[in-house]
C-alpha positions, 0 to 999 in steps of 0.5 A, a space after each residue: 219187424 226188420 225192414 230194410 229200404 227198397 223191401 216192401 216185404 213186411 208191410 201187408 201190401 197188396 199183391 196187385 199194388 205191389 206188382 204193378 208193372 214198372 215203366 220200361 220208358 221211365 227205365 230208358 229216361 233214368 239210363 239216359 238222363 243228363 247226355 249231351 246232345 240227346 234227341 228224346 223220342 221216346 215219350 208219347 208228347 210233343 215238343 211244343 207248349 200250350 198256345 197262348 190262346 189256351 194258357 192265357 184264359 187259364 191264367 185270368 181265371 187262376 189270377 180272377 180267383 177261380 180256385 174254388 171247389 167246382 162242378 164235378 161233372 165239369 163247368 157247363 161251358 166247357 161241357 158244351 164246348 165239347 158238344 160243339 167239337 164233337 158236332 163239328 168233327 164227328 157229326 154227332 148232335 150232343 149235349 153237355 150232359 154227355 161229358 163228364 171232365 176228368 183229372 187227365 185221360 188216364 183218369 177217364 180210363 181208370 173211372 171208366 174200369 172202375 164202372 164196369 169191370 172189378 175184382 175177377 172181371 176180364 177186361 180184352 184189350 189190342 196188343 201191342 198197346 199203352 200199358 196203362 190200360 193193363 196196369 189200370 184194371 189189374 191194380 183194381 184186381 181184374 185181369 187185362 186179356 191182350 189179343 196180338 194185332 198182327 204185324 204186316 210191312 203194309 200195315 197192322 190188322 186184326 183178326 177179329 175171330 182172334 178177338 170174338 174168342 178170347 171172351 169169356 163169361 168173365 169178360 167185361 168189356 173191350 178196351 179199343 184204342 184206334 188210331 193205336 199208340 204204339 202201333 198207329 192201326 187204325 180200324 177201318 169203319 167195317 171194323 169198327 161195325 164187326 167190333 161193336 157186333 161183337 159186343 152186342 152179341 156178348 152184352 159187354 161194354 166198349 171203352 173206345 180211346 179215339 184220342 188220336 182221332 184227328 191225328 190222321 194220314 188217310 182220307 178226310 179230316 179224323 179217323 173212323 169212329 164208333 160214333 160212326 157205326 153206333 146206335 143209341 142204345 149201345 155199350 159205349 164209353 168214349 175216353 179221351 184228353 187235351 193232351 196231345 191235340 193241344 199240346 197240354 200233357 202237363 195239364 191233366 185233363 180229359 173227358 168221359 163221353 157217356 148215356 147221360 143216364 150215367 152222370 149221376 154214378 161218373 160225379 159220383 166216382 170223380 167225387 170219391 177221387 178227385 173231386 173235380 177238375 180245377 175251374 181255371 184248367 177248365 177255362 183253357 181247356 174250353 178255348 182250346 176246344 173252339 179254337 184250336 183247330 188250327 192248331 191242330 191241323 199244322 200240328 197233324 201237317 208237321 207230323 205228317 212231314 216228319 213221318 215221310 222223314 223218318 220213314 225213308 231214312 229207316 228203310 233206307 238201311 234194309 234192315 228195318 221192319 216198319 208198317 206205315 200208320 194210318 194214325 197217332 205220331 208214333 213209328 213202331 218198327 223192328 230191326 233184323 235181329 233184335 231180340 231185346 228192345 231194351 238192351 238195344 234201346 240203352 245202346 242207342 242212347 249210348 251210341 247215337 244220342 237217340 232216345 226211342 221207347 223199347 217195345 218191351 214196355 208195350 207188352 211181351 207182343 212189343 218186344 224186338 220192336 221200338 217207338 219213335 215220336 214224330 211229333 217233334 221239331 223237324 230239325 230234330 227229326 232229320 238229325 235222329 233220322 240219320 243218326 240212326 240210319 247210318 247206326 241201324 245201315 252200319 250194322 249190315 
């Protein structure tokens, strides 16, 4: 056999591993690696390192000797860190038999898919949306089903007759990410009730991405939640991370939030993959849990700050189509004209030193759009804003 490198043909494969999407962000990085002066928006982080006050824990732990094989669930202090959170922001009474702690929240999706969709099973999901999810459920062999949220200079929506028929006798569950990444919709409590009424009346599951929560433009402290509008008995997986709360993305740790009757099978997933999250993670994921509240309000107050920002300078040029979002620390907006948001994007790059993520990567509903990361140094907020104002104005 004759196989030459970069073909895969020849190695017997799997169709769905082979065809799993490549990254249309990591693309733009490669184009833009190495330029002098580039302000890069285009990753879903922001600019700012662990805390001490979360690393040092961790750090004690690693240096103490807390290498060893671990609880699967996750170790009950930090478990019962996750109740105290959830008591303290979302008014639920928990217990720590409600979490099971993933190696990242993309693992707590792909255990979550592995729970309740397979081979042939349909999973709905929002679109424009984080293209993981997609990715996550077709790899396994099912099939990921967009409903388009509709675009509106006053904001996104979401038609939920749209949503009620693109079931099926094949469809699993709904997979809703509120506040959304890319677009920063966020469903509204009335909606969240009208989603879950659905699921009920189908008996599919929801798997609920509340993890831009707390990062929240509108009344109160978080956004709606299913917790909310949720009765005990429903079909509810909660899958979330550390990573943008506390600025931990290089870390990979999440959780799973889930009927206590499900431990048992979730233990039994993490030990077929990962076999448990490192203690001495856990340790700093604990603090960070109660005590970074603070940290998390001057985060979400910079976001805030650089959203006007950047949402002035854009509109600024008349030719940018832009809702505000209620959530998140993404800006997802169009320019007149623009059909092919990676093209535009490598041109951007070139032209002004920034980088935003082209819509594209989001899903054919993302295209002509892109996505800045307002989660960043004010600084580099205001220089990219006016970059691109003077770029995108000059064009008129």
């Amino acid at each position: 056999m004759n196989q030459t490198a970069g073909s895969l043909e020849g190695f017997a494969l799997r169709k769905e591993a082979v065809n799993a999407p490549p990254s249309g962000i990591v693309a733009l990085v490669d184009h833009a690696r190495g330029r002098d002066g580039l302000i890069p928006l285009w990753v879903g982080e922001g600019d700012l390192a662990t805390p001490e006050f979360i690393a040092r824990p961790a750090a004690e732990a690693l240096l103490g000797g807390e290498t060893f094989y671990t609880y699967q669930q996750g170790i009950p202090p930090l478990r019962e860190a996750l109740a105290r959170y959830f008591t303290r922001h979302f008014g639920v009474e928990t217990g720590p038999e409600d979490y099971v702690v993933t190696g990242s929240g993309m693992q707590a999706v792909q255990l979550s898919l592995q729970a309740v969709a397979g081979a042939g099973d349909e999973c709905i999901y929002l679109a424009p949306a984080w293209p993981n999810f997609a990715a996550a459920l077709e790899i396994a062999g099912g099939k990921a089903v967009p409903v388009g949220l509709d675009f509106h200079e006053t904001g996104w929506t979401l038609d939920l007759a749209r949503l009620e028929a693109a079931i099926t006798p094949r469809t699993r569950a709904l997979l809703i990410n509120t506040p959304s990444n890319p677009t920063g919709w966020a469903a509204t409590r009335e909606t969240l009730a009208a989603i879950l009424a659905i699921a009920r009346k189908h008996g599919i599951w929801i798997i609920a991405d509340e993890i831009y929560a707390l990062f929240w433009y509108g009344e109160g402290h978080r956004a709606p939640s299913f917790l909310d509008v949720q009765a005990p008995d429903d079909r509810i997986l909660y899958v979330n991370s550390f990573s943008k709360n506390w600025a931990m993305t290089g870390w990979r740790v999440g959780w799973i939030k889930a009927p206590p009757a499900l431990m048992p099978m979730f233990e039994n997933l993490v030990q077929y993959s990962t076999s448990g999250v490192p203690q001495f993670l856990q340790r700093g994921a604990t603090a960070a849990l109660d005590s970074g509240d603070d940290f998390i309000a001057t985060q979400r107050a910079r976001a805030a700050e650089a959203l006007d920002m950047v949402m002035s300078r854009l509109q600024a040029t008349g030719r940018v189509r832009v809702a505000p979002p209620m959530g998140a620390f993404y800006l997802f907006f169009a320019i007149d004209g623009v059909t092919d948001s990676m093209a535009t994007a490598k041109r951007l790059v070139d032209e002004t030193g920034v980088g935003l993520a082209p819509g594209s990567a989001f899903g054919p509903s993302g295209e002509g759009f892109f996505r800045l990361c307002f989660n960043r140094d004010l600084g580099h907020i205001a220089a990219a804003a006016e970059r691109l104002e003077r770029h995108i104005g000059a064009r008129n």
